[in-house]
N, C-alpha and C positions, 0 to 999 in steps of 0.2 A: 770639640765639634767644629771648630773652626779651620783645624789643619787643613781636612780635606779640602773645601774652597782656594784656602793660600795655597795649595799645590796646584789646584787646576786652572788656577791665577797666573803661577811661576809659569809652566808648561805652554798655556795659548800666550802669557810674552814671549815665551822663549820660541815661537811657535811663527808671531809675528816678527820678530828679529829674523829669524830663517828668510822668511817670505819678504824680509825688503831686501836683505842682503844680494838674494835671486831675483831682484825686481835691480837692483841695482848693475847687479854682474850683467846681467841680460843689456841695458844700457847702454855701459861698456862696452861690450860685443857688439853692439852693432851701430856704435858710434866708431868704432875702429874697424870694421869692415866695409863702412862708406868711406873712411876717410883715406884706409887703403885700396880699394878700389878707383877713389877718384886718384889717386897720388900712382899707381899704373898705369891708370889713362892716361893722365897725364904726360908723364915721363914717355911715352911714343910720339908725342909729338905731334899730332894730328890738329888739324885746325878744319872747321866744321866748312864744309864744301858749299857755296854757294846753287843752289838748285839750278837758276838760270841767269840771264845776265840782267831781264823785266824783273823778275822775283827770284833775288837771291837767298832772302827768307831772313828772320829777324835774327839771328843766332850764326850767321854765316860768317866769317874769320875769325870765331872766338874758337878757344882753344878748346878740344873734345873732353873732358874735364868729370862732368856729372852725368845724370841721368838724360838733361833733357836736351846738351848736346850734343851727349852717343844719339839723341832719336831723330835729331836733327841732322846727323851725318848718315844715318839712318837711311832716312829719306831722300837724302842727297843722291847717297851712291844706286838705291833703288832707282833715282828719276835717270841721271847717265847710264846705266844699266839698259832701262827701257828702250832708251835712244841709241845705245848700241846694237841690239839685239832685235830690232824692231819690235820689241814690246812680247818678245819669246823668252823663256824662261830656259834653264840650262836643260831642262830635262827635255823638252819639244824642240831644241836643237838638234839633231840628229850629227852622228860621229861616224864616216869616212872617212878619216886621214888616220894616218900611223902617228908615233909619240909627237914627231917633228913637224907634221901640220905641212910636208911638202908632198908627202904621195898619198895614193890610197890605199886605203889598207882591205878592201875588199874589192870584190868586181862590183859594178855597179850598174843596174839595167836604166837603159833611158827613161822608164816612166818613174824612175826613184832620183833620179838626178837634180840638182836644181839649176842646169844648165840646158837641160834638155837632150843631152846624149849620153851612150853608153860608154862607162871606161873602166879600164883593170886593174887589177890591184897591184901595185908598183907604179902606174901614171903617174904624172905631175896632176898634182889638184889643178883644177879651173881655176878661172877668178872669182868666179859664184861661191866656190865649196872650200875656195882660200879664207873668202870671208865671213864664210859660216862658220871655219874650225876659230877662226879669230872672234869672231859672234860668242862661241860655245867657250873659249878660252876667259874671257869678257865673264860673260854669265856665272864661270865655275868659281873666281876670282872674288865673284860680288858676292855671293852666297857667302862664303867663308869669312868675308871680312864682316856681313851682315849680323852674320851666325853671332861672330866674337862680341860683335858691341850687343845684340842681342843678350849677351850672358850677362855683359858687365849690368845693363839696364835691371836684368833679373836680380843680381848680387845687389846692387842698390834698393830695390823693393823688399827684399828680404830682411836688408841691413833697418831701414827703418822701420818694418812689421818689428822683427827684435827689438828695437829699441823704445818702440811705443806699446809693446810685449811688456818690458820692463818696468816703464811707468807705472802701467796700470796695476802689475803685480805690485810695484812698491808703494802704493796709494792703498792697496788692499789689506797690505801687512800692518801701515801708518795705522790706517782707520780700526783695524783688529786690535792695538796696543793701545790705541786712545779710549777704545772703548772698554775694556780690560782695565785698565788705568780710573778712568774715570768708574768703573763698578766699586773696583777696591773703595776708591775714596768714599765713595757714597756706604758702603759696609761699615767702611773703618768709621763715619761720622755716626753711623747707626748703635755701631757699639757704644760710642763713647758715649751718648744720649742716652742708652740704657743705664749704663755706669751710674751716671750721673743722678736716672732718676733710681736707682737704687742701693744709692746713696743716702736720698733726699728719705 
């Protein structure tokens, strides 16, 4: 009568060993997906851009490293961005010049100009629409490098969802084998008091 119990005993410990094991591997994982992630950042070299010269921001010359001075460099490249661009995003920049940013690449009517006249396509850019593709070059530059630390910020959040993933699964498996553990004992002291009184 007893097998059955001692088997369904063996099976949720063996059951609970599974679940810390993967409570542990998970861990693992993503204690080594922060720690290589910041050790990429790292290795580029980057040192976190001061915003401005009044507020250069608490986080400014240290090295771009973790989470929260990717979002600091972040921030940075967003605020010299704004200040390039007049506060235009790459997509509301509009594109006019050919690859090399010295002529036009289309005709262009005076009331689309932002010089105020008409010119063809082959021209020499203006000073205006020099500084726009420079604007526009500016903007497409920022995005990309924004995009990048953006990802790493994401890998970082990830890595430690996993890791506190883990915990909790290995807390879960703990408390499953302790209680498993502690039944048996209280069985095993059951029988032996029956034993005992039948004996007596």
């Amino acid at each position: 009568m007893t097998e059955q119990p001692v088997k369904k005993n063996r099976a949720t410990k063996a059951l609970a060993v599974i679940i810390c094991v993967i409570g542990v591997f998970m861990l693992v994982l993503g204690i080594g997906v922060y720690s290589y992630t910041g050790h990429q950042l790292k290795s580029q070299n980057i040192n976190v851009a001061a915003v401005s010269a009044d507020a250069p921001g608490a986080l400014a010359g240290k090295p771009v490293a973790g989470p929260f001075t990717a979002l600091a460099q972040i921030n940075a490249i967003s605020h010299h961005t704004a200040l390039a661009t007049g506060g235009k995003t790459f997509a509301q920049l509009g594109n006019v010049a050919t690859s090399n940013g010295m002529t036009y690449n289309k005709d262009v009517a005076q009331s689309a100009s932002t010089d105020g006249q008409a010119h063809s396509a082959g021209d020499p850019l203006s000073s205006d629409d020099a500084a726009t593709y420079a604007a526009r070059s500016t903007a497409q530059q920022s995005s990309f490098l924004q995009a990048s630390l953006f990802v790493s910020v994401l890998a970082f959040g990830v890595s430690v969802l996993i890791a506190a993933l883990g915990v909790i699964i290995g807390l879960i498996g703990i408390t499953i084998f302790i209680q498993v553990r502690g039944r048996s004992k209280e069985k095993a002291t059951a029988v032996a008091m029956e034993n005992v009184k039948a004996t007596n």
